[in-house]
C-alpha positions, 0 to 999 in steps of 0.5 A: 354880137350875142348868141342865144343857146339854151338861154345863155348868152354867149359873146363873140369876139369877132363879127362872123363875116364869109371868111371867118365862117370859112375858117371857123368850119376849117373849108376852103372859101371855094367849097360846095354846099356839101362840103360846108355841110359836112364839116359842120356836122363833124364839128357840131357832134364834136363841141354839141353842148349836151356832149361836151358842155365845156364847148358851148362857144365853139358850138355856137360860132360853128352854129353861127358860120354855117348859118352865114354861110347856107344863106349863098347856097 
């Protein structure tokens, strides 16, 4: 699988299924919407590519998690 941020192309290893995703966010496979949400937004100020360009993999697999996930919600 391939993400696109700002024109670069990044791989990832592994497909996102549910409970990578859940990992990836560091939440429980039970938690509610809001929990989701807000680890995303810790993790997205953490690895933001204009805050910390050394993190665009991390941001683009939080990115993709929370994408996957606010689908069932």
């Amino acid at each position: 699988m391939y993400l696109s941020l700002d024109g670069v192309c990044i791989s990832m290893v592994e497909p996102m299924t549910k409970e990578r995703a859940y990992a990836v966010l560091g939440v429980d496979e039970s938690a509610d919407f809001s929990a989701v949400s807000l680890a995303f937004r810790n993790l997205r100020e953490k690895y933001h590519p204009d805050k910390n360009p050394a993190f665009r993999k991390e941001y683009a697999e939080a990115l993709a998690a929370f994408e996957l996930l606010q689908r069932d919600y």
